[in-house]
C-alpha atoms as one frame of an Amber mdcrd trajectory, in Angstrom:
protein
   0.000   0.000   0.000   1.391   3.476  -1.174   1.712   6.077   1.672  -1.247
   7.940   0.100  -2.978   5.302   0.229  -2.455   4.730   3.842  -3.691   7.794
   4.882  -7.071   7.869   2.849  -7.521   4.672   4.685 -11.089   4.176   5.785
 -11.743   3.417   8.902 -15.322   2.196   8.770 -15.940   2.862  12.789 -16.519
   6.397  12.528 -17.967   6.912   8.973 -21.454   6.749   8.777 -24.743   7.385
   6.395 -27.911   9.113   7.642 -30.493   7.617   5.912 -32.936  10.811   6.872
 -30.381  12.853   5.477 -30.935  10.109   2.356 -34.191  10.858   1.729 -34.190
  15.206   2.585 -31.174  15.008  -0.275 -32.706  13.211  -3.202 -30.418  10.313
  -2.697 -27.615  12.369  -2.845 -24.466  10.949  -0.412 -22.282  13.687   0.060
 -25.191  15.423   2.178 -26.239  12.303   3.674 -22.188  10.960   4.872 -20.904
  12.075   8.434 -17.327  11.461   9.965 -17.877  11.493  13.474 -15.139  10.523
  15.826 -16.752  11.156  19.405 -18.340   8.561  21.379 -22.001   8.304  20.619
 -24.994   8.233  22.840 -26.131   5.089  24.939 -29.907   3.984  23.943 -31.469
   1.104  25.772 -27.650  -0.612  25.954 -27.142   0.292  22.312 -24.768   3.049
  20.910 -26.694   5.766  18.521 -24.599   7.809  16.413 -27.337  10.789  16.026
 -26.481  12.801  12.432 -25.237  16.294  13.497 -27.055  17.580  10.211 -30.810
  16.695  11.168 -30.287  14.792  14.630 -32.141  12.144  13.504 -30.981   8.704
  15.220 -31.552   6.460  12.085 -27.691   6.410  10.802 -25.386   3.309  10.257
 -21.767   3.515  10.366 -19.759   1.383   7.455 -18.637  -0.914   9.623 -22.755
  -1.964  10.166 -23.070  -1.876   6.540 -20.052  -4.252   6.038 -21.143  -6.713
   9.002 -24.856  -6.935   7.245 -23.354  -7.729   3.822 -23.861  -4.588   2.076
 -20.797  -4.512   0.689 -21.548  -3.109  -2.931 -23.407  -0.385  -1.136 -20.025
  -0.102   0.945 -18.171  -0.098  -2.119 -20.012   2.732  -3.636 -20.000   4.917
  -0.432 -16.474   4.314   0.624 -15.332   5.908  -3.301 -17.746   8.911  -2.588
 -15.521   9.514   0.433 -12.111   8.965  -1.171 -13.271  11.077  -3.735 -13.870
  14.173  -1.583 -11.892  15.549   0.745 -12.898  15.166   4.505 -13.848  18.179
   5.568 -16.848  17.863   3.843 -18.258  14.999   6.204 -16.912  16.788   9.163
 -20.211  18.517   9.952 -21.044  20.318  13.382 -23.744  19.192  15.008 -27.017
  20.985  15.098 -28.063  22.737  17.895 -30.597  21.580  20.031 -33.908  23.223
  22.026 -31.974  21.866  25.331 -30.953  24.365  27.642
C-alpha cells in the first residue's frame, strides 16, 4: 500500500450514512455521509450515532453496513468519500432546544 494510500484509509468505525439525510437530499451521499469521531450516545444498551445535520438517530456507520453484507453499497460509499476531501463529512452538530 502506497503512503497515500495509507492515509485515505477508511476506517469504517466512525464513517457513517444518515439515511434521513438520504431521503431530505434526493439520494444524494455527500449530504447524507458524516465522519464522526466522538463517542455516541447510549440507547437502551445500544450506541446511537445521532447525524449532526438533522439529529435524527436512524444512521449506520460502514462498519454496520459491512457486518450486514452490504458490501456493494459499501463499495459505492467508501469511493464517494475517497473522492472528496474530509472536511466535507466533518459537519457540526445541530443545535438543540436543550438548555
Amino acid at each position: 500500500m502506497s503512503i497515500i494510500g495509507h492515509l485515505k484509509r477508511i476506517n469504517r468505525k466512525h464513517w457513517f450514512i444518515c439515511h434521513a439525510c438520504l431521503m431530505q437530499t434526493n439520494h444524494d451521499p455527500v449530504r447524507s455521509l458524516f465522519f464522526q469521531d466522538t463517542p455516541g450516545e447510549d440507547f437502551l444498551g445500544r450506541m446511537m450515532f445521532p447525524c449532526p445535520r438533522c439529529a435524527s438517530s436512524n444512521t449506520r456507520s460502514f462498519q454496520q453496513l459491512k457486518e450486514e453484507g452490504s458490501d456493494q453499497a459499501l463499495f459505492g460509499l467508501e469511493q464517494v468519500v475517497r473522492k472528496h476531501s474530509r472536511h466535507i463529512f466533518e459537519v457540526k452538530p445541530v443545535k438543540s432546544g436543550k438548555v
